[in-house]
C-alpha angles and dihedrals in degrees: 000000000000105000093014114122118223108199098313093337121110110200112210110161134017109241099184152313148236150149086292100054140287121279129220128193111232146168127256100228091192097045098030085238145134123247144178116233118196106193108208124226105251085231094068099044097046094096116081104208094046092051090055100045080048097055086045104054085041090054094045085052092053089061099056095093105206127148085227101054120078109244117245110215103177153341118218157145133230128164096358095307128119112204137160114234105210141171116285128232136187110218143075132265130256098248078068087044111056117089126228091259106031143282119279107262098238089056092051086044088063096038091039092052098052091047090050090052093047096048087044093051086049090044090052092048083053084255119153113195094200107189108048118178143132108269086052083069116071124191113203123202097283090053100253117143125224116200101214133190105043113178093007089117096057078071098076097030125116112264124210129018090337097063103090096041093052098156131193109271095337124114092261107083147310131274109253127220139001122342105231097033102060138113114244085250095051093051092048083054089241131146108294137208143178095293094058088071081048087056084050096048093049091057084051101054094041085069097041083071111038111023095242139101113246089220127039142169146154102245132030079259097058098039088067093036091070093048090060105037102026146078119220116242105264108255099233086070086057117031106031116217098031111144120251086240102065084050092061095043098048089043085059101054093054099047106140093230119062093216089062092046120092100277110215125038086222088065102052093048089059090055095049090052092052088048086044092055092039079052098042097047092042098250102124119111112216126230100231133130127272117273114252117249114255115224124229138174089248084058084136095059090054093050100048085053091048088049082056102048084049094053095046090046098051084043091056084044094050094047088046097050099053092038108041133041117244114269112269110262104253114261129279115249119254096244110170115216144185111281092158129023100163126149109268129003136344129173148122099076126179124173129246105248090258092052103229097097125056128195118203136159119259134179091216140228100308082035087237100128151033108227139148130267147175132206123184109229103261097025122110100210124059117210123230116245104176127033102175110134099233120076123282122184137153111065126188126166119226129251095263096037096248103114145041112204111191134170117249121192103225089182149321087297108039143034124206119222105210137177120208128175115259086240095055138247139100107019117204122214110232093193149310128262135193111264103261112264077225127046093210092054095086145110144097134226130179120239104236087260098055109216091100134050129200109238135184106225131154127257136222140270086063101240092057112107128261104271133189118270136201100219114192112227087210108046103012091224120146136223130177108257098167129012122185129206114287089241088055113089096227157269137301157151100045121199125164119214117255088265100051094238104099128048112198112191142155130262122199107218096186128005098278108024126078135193127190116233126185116217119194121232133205121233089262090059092262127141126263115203133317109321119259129241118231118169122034131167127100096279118097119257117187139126097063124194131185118241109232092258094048096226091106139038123206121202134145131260135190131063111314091256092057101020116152132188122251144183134223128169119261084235099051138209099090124092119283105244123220119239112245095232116024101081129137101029126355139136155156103047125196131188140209111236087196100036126051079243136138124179119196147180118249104199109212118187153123120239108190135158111240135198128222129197113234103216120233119228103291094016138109127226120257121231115276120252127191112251112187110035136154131148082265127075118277126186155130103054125191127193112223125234098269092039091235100097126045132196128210152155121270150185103182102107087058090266128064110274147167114252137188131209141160109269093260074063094255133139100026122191135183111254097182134030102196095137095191123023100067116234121220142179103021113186127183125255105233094245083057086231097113147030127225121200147145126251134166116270109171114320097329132072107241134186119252128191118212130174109258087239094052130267145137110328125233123214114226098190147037121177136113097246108076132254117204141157096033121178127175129246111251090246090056098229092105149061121196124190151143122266133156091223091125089047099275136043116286140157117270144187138207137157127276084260106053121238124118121004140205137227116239111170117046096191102058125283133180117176115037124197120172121219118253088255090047089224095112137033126209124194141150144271147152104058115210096214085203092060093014080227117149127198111251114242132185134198134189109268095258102029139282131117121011113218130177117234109186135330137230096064114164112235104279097347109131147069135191125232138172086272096056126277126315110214135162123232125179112232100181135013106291085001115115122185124206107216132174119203107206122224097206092063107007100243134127122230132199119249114166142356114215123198109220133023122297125217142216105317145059133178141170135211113238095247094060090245108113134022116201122207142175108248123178108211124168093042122159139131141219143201112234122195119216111190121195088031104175 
């Protein structure tokens, strides 16, 4: 290979080799550069899919920016031959690097440290290394570390239904990574997470400092073998002076069972730099034995002194332990664990009042139905409390334990508020509310003296938006507790102090953003004043719970696939404050007020763009595939004009982004770098130049322009009132969009450039989308909260007569083309259908039939061949238990 090109690389020298590949060093004859090149093994290359999931988890890596991650520059192919362009150092690994004995500590705290912030940044991003050792991590002259070979494991990982059961020399699937350097799980071929690359870097440091593997063996077998089944020597009986300290930290790492590791990358990292700063400024104590006692021939004189020292300290003793009380004994860790792990979905927990039950909502184990459960703290089984076959959520148990009230849909127009025993039995309907207009504006909560519940409902006149209600047990009448603005979307997520005199909810500002805000309330449940905001910023806060002292309120934030928990004083004004623990996806807290307990939702799933074949006449569907996947979250995707390009939203760089790829999903690139405000609902300018989408600015949603290729963005609009869902005319010379600037949502214009717009629709419209000739708009209204459907309208393009098309439309799931309008319906529970109604005859034609739910985003090719879609598979909850929650 020396001398040969590879695209623009020249390879002049061979650098290495592995089980991956082998690795030239080579010149960038375009950039006047050097590069590594990793030529990859054709074996491991020959199956499609895995060679796709490969590039993109390569490429979402690349993205990562980080100084200790080695930069990805391209993946390609010449000649036949795949092979990764990456950046080139100069430099040797550690595995060259590591003595006999062991590095210094302070020398394996800097490189430790670097290693622990690069992982985390990847961790954050959803990113598994895989294979973790100590040749994957190169030090170049000045002493920085580079992670490589991100990705580079998913090449030799199971693809299909048998990934995530990949099992030890069975059919099912292969072990992936190093030997010695693998989790327990890993080397049983099991699902991994995050903390199987803690449990790597463990072993890692283990033998930064002593020179040794921590786990060893003669064969490939017993090497595993000894992961599973043995402890490592303890490092002070192999590298003497070591601090107590690394020993912990590194004990951690390699605890057998992920739950007992260090959980999150980030907070190791934390506790390497402490120990780095202990070790730079010489506090740290050492772990060694005692010295022995030298003998002399005045060994009297010693021991008379030592007989001294003895008295006065049992004196001091003496004097501290009847006059003192004994030190309090340090403070259990916050470690979450399992409370459920059922099959399907679980949420929506509250303690009993003695805070050793709790009742949460479940869909059961053929994840048919919503019903009502309870589970005592340290039991396996939960036992079943309602059985009814419509949906019941919601759960909250009442002040003196005798009651559950719970909310039951009793169909697409009402919701039942009911009250049950937690033993069972008769259950007795406390009144009936309007279906919500909008499915997220939910929950219940008891006032401390148990005769009232908080409850969302809906006001009149009709267009007002959902406030919060104080609904009497006894009598079911309602009074107005909380009222938002009439330009706010509404209230949610009620939950009173332990004292009754604060109410602390959440108000969506926009569709899709939420605050909390704290009300006070009089002793006779009355409100004091105009409620307080707490929280602010772009991201999400909702499901609030009072901590037992009532001085702080938890609740998550984020977007329900990488939700956290977070903390902010009752009183406001100072930073909200992470939990330790609660990262990547959790919501919906609850807390006991007896016991130091919280009970949490841990959100699982898989959010992935598909692709679906369009039959031609005569023809069958294929099966779907998914198109655009990473371990991030991946929707709304949008074709551009030419079909050759699509947009669409992603999580992948660790913040929501546009991104751009061909349309095999290949070569994507980042099209915006907000890090922060998330950006939504891109769509195309017809001239493919440009990209049109919504983002938070402020409290309103508002429209931004960006250059197809990436730039600087232009904000199109600047009001209080939201804009959302804009496309542009086929002409290009205007923007249409939804916005409640009138009070409720309708359709608007306004030209390419931004500046004054115009109404269109006059009975309500979200999601606009103009026919290929521009002479008619359709849109949607009407949404169906039970199936969150919405009927299908259309207008002439610059106003006139409304009339409705067709109903059943999933949220944002259509798109209109020169043949009619595509659009998904769901037929049955977890059962999407693909139609087209077609605008020569009026009829509508099935397309496709897909197996599980879709989410938010459709899109079709230009010639009418494939629809993409957002579809979450995978998904399932469960409940996690923290003790000693403080």
């Amino acid at each position: 290979m020396i001398g040969k090109t590879l695209g623009h690389y020249q390879i002049t020298e061979k650098l290495g080799e592995g089980g991956m590949g082998v690795v030239y060093k080579a010149r960038d004859i375009h950039l006047d550069r050097f590069a590594a090149l990793k030529v990859l093994p054709p074996e491991k290359v020959s199956d499609p899919d895995r060679k796709r999931r490969f590039i993109q988890e390569a490429k979402a890596a690349s993205a990562l920016n980080h100084p200790n991650i080695i930069t990805i520059y391209d993946i390609d192919q010449a000649d036949g031959i795949d092979f990764i362009a990456m950046e080139y150092v100069a430099g040797k690994t550690l595995d060259d690097l590591i003595p006999r004995k062991g590095m210094r500590l302070p020398l394996a705290l800097k490189y430790a440290v670097q290693i622990a912030d690069a992982l985390a940044r990847a961790h954050g991003a959803g990113i598994i290394h895989r294979d973790l050792k100590p040749s994957n991590l190169m030090v170049d002259e000045h002493g920085l570390v580079k992670v490589l070979d991100f990705g580079l494991a998913k090449l030799t990982e199971a693809v299909g239904p048998e990934a995530e059961t990949v099992s030890t020399g069975t059919t099912t699937g292969a072990i992936v990574g190093t030997p010695a350097y693998m989790s327990p799980e890993q080397a049983e071929g099991k699902h991994i997470d995050t903390r199987s690359d803690i449990f790597s870097f463990g072993s890692i440091l283990y033998e930064m400092l002593t020179g040794q593997r921590a786990f060893r063996g003669d064969t490939r077998a017993s090497t595993i073998a000894s992961i599973l089944r043995e402890e490592p020597k303890a490092i002070s009986q192999v590298a003497e002076g070591l601090p107590r300290e690394v020993e912990r930290i590194i004990r951690r790492c390699l605890r057998k069972d992920p739950e007992h590791r260090f959980q999150y990358m980030a907070d190791l990292r934390v506790a390497l730099e402490e120990l780095k700063e202990e070790s730079d400024s010489g506090a740290l104590g050492e772990a060694g034995a005692p010295k022995a006692v030298v003998r002399s021939r005045l060994w009297w004189v010693g021991a008379v002194a030592g007989m001294a020292v003895i008295l006065v300290a049992l004196g001091i003793v003496g004097w501290f332990w009847l006059g003192r009380s004994r030190p309090a004994e340090p403070e259990a860790s916050m470690v979450p664990v399992p409370f459920t792990s059922y099959r399907g979905r679980e949420g929506r927990a509250c303690f009993s009042p003695d805070g050793n039950q709790v009742v949460f909502a479940w869909n059961g184990e053929q994840e048919d139905n919503w019903d009502i459960y309870i589970k005592q703290v340290g039991d396996e089984t939960a036992r079943r409390l309602t059985t009814d076959p419509r949906l019941d959520g919601f759960p909250g148990w009442s002040p003196d334990g005798q009651s559950i009230a719970f909310l039951r849909s009793l169909d697409g127009a009402r919701t039942a508020v009911i009250l049950i025993s937690p033993n069972g039995g008769r259950e007795r309907q406390v009144a009936e509310l309007p279906t919500l207009k909008t499915a997220s504006h939910v929950g219940l909560c008891w006032y401390p003296s148990g005769k009232y519940l908080a409850v969302v409902c809906d006001q009149a006149p009709a267009e007002a938006p959902c406030g919060i209600f104080l609904l009497s047990t006894e009598t079911g009448e309602k009074r107005l507790l909380c009222s938002p603005p009439k330009t706010i979307r509404g209230d949610s997520s009620p939950a009173f102090s332990p004292d009754g005199r604060s109410l602390v909810f959440c108000r969506y500002l926009t569709g899709t953003l939420s605050q909390l805000y704290l009300l006070q309330v009089s002793q006779a449940i009355l409100p004091e004043g105009e409620p307080k905001q707490l929280t602010f910023g772009d991201q999400p806060a909702s499901n609030p719970a009072w901590t037992a002292d009532g001085r702080e309120i938890v609740y998550a934030c984020g977007r329900s696939h990488r939700g956290a928990l977070w903390r902010i004083p009752a009183s406001g004004g100072d930073t909200p404050k992470p939990l330790p623990f609660s990262g990547g996806s959790a919501d919906s807290p609850a807390i006991s007020l007896q016991k130091r307990r919280l009970v949490y939702t841990l959100l699982n799933s898989d959010i992935d763009i598909w692709r679906c074949e369009i039959p031609r006449a005569g023809e069958y569907p294929g099966p779907p595939s998914k198109l655009i996947a990473t371990t991030q979250t991946e929707h709304q995707a949008r074709y551009s004009p030419d079909g050759k390009e699509i947009a669409y939203v992603s999580y992948s760089s660790g913040s929501t982004e546009i991104w751009i790829c061909d349309s095999d999903g290949s070569h994507p690139y980042q099209a915006t770098h907000l890090g922060g405000p998330e950006p939504d609902a891109p769509s195309w300018s017809p001239d493919g130049r440009r990209i049109i989408y919504q983002r938070p600015s402020g409290k309103s949603l508002d429209l931004f322009l960006i250059p197809a290729q990436g730039g600087k963005e232009k904000q199109l609009t600047q009001t209080p009132d939201n804009g959302s869902r804009p496309c542009f005319s086929n002409d290009g010379r205007w923007i249409y969009f939804a916005s409640d600037r009138s009070g409720e949502f309708q359709i608007w214009r306004m030209a390419e450039d931004g500046g004054k717009a115009t109404q269109i629709t006059r009975k309500g419209g979200i999601n606009p989308a103009i026919t290929k000739d521009g002479k008619t708009l359709y849109y949607l209204k009407g949404e169906t909260i039970g199936l969150a459907t919405h009927d299908l309208w259309k207008v002439p393009e610059e106003g006139g007569e409304e009339s409705r098309v067709l109903g059943g439309v999933l949220r944002m799931n259509f798109e209109v083309t020169e043949k009619g309008v595509y659009y998904a319906t769901q037929s049955a529970p977890g059962v999407t259908e693909f139609l087209l109604y077609g605008f020569a005859d009026g009829k509508t034609k099935d397309i496709a039939t897909i197996r599980f739910p879709v989410q938010y985003g459709f899109t079709v090719s230009p010639d009418d061949r494939w629809i993409l879609y957002t579809a979450m598979t995978n998904f399932r909850s469960d409940l996690m238990l923290v003790e000693n929650f403080r």
